[in-house]
Structures are given as C-alpha cells and as structure tokens.
C-alpha positions, -999 to +999 in steps of 0.1 A: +540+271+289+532+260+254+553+281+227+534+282+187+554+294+158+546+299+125+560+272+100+596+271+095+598+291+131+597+323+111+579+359+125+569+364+161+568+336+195+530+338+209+533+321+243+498+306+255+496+304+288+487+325+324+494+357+318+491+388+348+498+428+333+523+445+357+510+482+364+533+508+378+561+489+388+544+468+410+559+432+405+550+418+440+510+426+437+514+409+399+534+379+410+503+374+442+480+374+410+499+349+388+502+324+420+465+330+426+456+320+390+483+290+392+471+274+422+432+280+408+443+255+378+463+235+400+494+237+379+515+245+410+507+207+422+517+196+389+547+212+390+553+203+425+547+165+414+568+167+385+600+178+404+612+152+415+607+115+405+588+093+424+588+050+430+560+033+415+552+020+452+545+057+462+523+061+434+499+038+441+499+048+478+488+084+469+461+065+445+450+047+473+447+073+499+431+094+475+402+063+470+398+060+504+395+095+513+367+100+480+348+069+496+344+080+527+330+117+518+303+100+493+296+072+522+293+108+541+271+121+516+245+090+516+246+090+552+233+126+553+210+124+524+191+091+538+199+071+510+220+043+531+194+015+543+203-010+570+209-045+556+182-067+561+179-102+576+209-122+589+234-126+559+257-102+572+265-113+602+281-145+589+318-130+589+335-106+616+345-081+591+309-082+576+297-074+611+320-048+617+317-031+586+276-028+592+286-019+626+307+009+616+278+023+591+256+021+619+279+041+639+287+068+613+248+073+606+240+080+641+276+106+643+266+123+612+227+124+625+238+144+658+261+162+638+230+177+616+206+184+645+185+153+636 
C-alpha cells in the first residue's frame, strides 16, 4: 500500500490502496472480499513472488515456460481460425527438425479440426 502525506508529514495518512467496509462485525465475509479483489489485480502473485528471492536461472525458466505456453495457445488460435497454410514446395523437408516441426502442425490442425466438429 502506497502511504501520501502532506509536506513536512504534517495532518492526516490517506492510504491508497484496496479497501473492503466491514458491516456488523462480520470480518470473515470482508476479508473473502478483500482476497477476491486481491487476486482480481493479481497482487497476491506479486506478493507471493516477492517473498522470497529467487536465482537468476529460475527466472528465466519461468520466462521461458511462460513463452512457450503463449506460443502454443496463438499457434492454437491460427489453427482454429484457418489462418495457418501448409508450406509449399520441397524447402522444408531439407532438415529433420524442419520435417518434424511441419509434421507436428499438420498434426495439431487435424486434432484441433476434430476437436471443433469440422
């Protein structure tokens, strides 16, 4: 929570932040709220990442994961909308992992395409 005083930290502490009313005595129904609103801005998983302190290495694992997981559900996307084409002539099929990779596309299409009813 960010904390603004007035200059020369004179008169009253505004805190900025979430905020939940408590009504009747009912703390457990307020703090429910106030997780609800937390985990809607994602500051729990800030917190959460912040706790403790993590290696550089592990960093760039989550960074990667995170790529990988993002490319495959707009790969997913194009495959569904129709907008992924099958390469044309015999350029890619001069490498093994070219092969496979076209291979794999080829694959996904026709999964997602049974998937959908088409």
């Amino acid at each position: 929570m960010k904390r603004s005083r007035t200059p020369n930290n004179r008169g009253p502490v505004e805190i900025q932040g979430a905020s939940v009313q408590v009504r009747n005595g009912d703390v457990n129904s307020a703090l429910r709220k106030l997780k609800k609103i937390l985990e809607n801005n994602d500051r729990q998983k800030e917190l959460a990442k912040h706790e403790f302190h993590e290696k550089p290495s592990v960093t760039r694992k989550r960074a990667r994961d995170a790529a990988k997981k993002r490319s495959k559900r707009e790969r997913q996307d194009q495959i569904i909308s129709g907008t992924i084409k099958k390469p044309t002539g015999t350029q890619w099929q001069k490498s093994k992992r070219k092969r496979r990779r076209v291979l794999d596309a080829e694959n996904a299409f026709m999964t997602a395409r049974r998937k959908n009813g088409g």
